[in-house]
N, C-alpha and C positions, 0 to 999 in steps of 0.2 A: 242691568240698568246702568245707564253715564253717568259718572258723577260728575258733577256741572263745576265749574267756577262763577259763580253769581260776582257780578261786579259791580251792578248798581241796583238799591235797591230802596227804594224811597215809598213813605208813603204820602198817600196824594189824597184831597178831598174831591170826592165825587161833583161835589157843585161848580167848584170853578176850575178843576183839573189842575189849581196848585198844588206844590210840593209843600206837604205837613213839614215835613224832615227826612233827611237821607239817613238811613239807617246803616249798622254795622252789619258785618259776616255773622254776626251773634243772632239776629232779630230773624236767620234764614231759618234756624233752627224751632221759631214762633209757629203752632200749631195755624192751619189755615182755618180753623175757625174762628181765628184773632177778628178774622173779616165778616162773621155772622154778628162778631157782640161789636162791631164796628162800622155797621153799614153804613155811616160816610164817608169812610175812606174806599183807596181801592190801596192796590200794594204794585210799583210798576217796576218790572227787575227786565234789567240786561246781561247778556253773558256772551262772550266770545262766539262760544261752540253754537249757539241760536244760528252763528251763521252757516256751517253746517248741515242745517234744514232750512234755510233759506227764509229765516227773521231774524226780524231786526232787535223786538223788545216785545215781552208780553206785560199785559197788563191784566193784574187777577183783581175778584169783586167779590160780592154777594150779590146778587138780584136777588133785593125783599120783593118783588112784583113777580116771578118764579119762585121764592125760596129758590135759586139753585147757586151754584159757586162757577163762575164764567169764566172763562179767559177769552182774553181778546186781543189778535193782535194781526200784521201783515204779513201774508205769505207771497214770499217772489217766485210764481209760477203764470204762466202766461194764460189769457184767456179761452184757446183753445182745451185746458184740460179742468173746462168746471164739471164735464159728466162723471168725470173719474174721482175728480173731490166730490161731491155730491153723493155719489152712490158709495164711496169710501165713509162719510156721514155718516148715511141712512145704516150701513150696515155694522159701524162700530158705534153711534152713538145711541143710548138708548132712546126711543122718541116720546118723546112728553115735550107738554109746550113750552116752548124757550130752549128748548135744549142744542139747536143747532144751527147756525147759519153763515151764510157765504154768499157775500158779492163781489164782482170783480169793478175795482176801480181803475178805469182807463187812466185817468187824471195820476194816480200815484203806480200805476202800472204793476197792479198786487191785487192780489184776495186776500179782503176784510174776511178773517172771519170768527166768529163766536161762536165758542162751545161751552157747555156745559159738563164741567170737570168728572162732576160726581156721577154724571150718565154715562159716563165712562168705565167699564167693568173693571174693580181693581181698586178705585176710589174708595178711601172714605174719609171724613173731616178732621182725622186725629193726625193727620200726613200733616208736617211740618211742610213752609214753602219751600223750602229747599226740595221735599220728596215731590209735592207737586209740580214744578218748574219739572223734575227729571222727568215722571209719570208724563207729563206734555209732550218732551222732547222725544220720548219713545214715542207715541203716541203719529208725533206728526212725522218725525223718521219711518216709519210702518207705513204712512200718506203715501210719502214720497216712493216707496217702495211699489204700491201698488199705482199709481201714477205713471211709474216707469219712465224718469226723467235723468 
């Protein structure tokens, strides 16, 4: 697994997408269920190495409307390879509803896309954000791999 340098990490209210407060390297270490007993926040972290697999910034949540734990963020891959993310998806995410999706935005020239952390084999809620930020980064590294980009 990479161990990541998180460089920003703030959290943020769900309603107006402001910043509560930028948080320390200390708050990385904060179990991700911090976001289940706080579902109006989300938590949005940057890191260097994101550029590596080709994002920018993820953004982690709770969907109370799923129960599931989301990340959501851009990936800079072109619109000719949504068959290979899609079926990359279907084959690693587990399917329940909410658990996965992906549009390609011409306008920002990237795939939006949302998954569901914990449909992810490997997951479970007691992973600090730090483990899950990594847990991602393999995750969409393994993408790109089958992708073949």
């Amino acid at each position: 697994m990479v161990k990541l340098h998180l460089e920003v990490l703030e959290r943020c209210s769900k309603e107006t997408e402001d910043t509560i407060t930028a948080e320390g390297l200390a708050f990385a270490a904060t179990p991700i269920s911090y976001l289940k007993e706080n579902q109006g926040e989300f938590i949005y972290v940057e890191c260097t190495q994101f550029i590596d697999i080709r994002i920018d910034a993820v953004a982690l949540e709770f969907d109370d409307a799923f129960n599931l734990y989301t990340a959501l963020f851009g990936l800079k891959l072109q619109k000719k390879h949504g068959e290979a993310i899609r079926k990359y998806l279907k084959a690693n995410v587990k399917s329940v509803l909410g658990s996965s999706s992906a549009a390609f935005s011409g306008q920002e020239g990237l795939w939006e896309l949302n998954i569901a952390v914990d449909c992810i084999e490997g997951f479970n809620d007691s992973m600090s954000i730090e483990e899950v930020c990594e847990f991602l980064y393999h995750f969409v590294a393994q993408l790109l791999t089958t992708v073949d980009v």
